[in-house]
C-alpha positions as CSV (number, residue, x, y, z in Angstrom):
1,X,19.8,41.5,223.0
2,X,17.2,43.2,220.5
3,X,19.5,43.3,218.0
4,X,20.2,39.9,217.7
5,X,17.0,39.3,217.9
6,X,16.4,41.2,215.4
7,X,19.0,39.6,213.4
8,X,17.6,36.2,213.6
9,X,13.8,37.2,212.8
10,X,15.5,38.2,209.5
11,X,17.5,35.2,209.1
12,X,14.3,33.5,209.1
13,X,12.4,35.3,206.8
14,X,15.5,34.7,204.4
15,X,15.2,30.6,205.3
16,X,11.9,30.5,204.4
17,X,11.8,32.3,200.9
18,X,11.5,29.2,198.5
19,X,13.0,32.4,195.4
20,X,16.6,31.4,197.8
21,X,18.7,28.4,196.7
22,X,18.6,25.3,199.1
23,X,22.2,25.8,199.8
24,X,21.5,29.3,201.2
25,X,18.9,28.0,203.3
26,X,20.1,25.5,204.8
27,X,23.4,27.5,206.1
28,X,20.6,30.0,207.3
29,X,19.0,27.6,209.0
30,X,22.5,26.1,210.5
31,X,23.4,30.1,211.4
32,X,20.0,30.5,213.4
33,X,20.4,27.6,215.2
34,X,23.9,28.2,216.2
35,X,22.7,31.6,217.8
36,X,19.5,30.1,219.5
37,X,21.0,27.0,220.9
38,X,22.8,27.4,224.2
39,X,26.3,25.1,223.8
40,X,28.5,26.5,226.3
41,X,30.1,28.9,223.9
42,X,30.4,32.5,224.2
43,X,27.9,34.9,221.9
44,X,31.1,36.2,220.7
45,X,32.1,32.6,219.1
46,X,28.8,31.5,218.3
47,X,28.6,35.5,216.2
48,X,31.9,34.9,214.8
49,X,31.3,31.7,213.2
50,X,27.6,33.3,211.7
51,X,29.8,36.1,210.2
52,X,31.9,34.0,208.5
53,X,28.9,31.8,207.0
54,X,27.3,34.6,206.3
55,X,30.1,36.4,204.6
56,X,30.9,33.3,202.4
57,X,27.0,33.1,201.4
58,X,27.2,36.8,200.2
59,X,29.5,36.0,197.8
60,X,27.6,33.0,196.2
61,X,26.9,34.0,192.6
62,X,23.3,32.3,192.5
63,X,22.1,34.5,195.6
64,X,19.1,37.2,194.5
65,X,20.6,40.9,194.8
66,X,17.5,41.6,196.8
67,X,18.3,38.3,199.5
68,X,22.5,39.4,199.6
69,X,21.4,43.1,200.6
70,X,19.4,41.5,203.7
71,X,22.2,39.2,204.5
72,X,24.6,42.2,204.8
73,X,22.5,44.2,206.8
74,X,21.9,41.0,209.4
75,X,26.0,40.9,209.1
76,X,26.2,44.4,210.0
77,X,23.6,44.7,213.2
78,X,26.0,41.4,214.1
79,X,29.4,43.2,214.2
80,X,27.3,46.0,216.4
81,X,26.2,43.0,218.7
């Protein structure tokens, strides 16, 4: 799956940007594990689960415009996954 791929490579660079709050990163971080580690659920789950954590870090006021733009495109390659 390239796209998820994809979607995790970008993940990362947003986990390591030090301009992000803690917070952020850590959920990131939580979100990139749960689609790496194999746990006997389904990609669909595991995906569902990162789209809500993602869609409730998009709406966290102390987020930089540029950072929320990146999360919404990762949230939008998921929903094509």
């Amino acid at each position: 799956m390239v796209a998820l791929e994809s979607a995790i490579q970008v993940l990362s660079v947003i986990e390591q940007d030090n301009s992000v709050p803690k917070k952020v990163r850590t959920t990131i971080k939580e979100a990139i594990t749960s689609l790496q580690e194999p746990d006997g659920k389904s990609h669909e789950v595991k995906i569902d689960q990162v789209l809500q954590q993602l869609g409730d870090l998009s709406d966290d006021p102390n987020l930089p415009p540029y950072t929320r733009t990146q999360i919404w495109n990762v949230v939008s390659v998921l929903e094509s996954v």
